[in-house]
C-alpha positions in Angstrom: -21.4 -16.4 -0.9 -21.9 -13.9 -3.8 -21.1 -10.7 -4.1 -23.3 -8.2 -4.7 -22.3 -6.0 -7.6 -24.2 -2.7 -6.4 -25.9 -2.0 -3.2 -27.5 1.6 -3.2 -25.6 4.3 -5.0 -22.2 2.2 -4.5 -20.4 0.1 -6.7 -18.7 -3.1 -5.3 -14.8 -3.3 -5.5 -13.7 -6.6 -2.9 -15.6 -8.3 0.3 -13.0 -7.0 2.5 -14.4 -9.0 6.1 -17.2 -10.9 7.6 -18.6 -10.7 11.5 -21.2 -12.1 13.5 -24.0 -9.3 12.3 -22.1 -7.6 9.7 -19.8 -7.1 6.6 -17.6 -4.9 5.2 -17.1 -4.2 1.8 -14.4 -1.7 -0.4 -16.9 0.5 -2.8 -16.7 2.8 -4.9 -19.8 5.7 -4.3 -20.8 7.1 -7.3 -22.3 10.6 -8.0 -22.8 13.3 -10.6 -20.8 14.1 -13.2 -18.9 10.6 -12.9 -18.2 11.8 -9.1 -16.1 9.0 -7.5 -14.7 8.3 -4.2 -13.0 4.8 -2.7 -15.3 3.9 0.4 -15.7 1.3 3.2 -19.3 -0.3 3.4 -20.6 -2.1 6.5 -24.1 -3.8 5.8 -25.9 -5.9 8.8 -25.9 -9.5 7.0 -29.0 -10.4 5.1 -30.0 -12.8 7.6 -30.1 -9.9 10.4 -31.8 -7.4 8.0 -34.8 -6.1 9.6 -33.4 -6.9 13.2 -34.0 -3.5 14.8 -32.1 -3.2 17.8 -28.9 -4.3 15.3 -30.2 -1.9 12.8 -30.5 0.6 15.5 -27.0 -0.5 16.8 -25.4 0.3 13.5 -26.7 3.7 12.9 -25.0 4.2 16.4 -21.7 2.9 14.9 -22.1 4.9 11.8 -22.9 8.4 13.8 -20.3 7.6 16.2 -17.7 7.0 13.3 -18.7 10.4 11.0 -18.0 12.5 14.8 -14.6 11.1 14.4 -11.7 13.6 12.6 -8.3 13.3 13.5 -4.7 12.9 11.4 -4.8 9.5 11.8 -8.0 8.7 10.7 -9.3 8.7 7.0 -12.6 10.3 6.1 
C-alpha cells in the first residue's frame, strides 16, 4: 500500500497502524510562517470514504477526543 505524501494541510512522516475502517498516520501540520507541529492523523480507509454513518462515526471520535485534557494525555 502507498503512502500518501500529503493529505490536506499535513505532511506524512510514518503509517503508524491500520483497522478495519481506519488508519493512523504520524504528520507533521503545517502553517504560516513555517508553523510546525508533530500530529496523529486518523483517515476512514479509501475504500470506506463516502460511507456516512463511519464518516459520521469519526467526527464523533474526533469531538470526543479534542473534549479530552488531562496530564496524561497529549494535545
Amino acid at each position: 500500500m502507498t503512502i500518501p505524501r500529503r493529505i490536506g494541510p499535513y505532511r506524512i512522516v510514518a503509517r503508524l497502524g491500520h483497522g478495519g475502517m481506519a488508519e493512523v498516520f504520524r504528520a507533521i501540520a503545517v502553517g504560516a510562517s513555517g508553523f510546525e507541529k508533530l500530529v496523529a492523523l486518523k483517515v476512514l480507509r479509501v475504500e470506506h470514504r463516502g460511507d456516512a454513518e463511519l464518516e459520521r462515526m469519526l467526527i464523533e471520535e474526533a469531538k470526543l477526543g479534542a473534549k479530552l485534557a488531562h496530564r496524561n494525555l497529549l494535545q
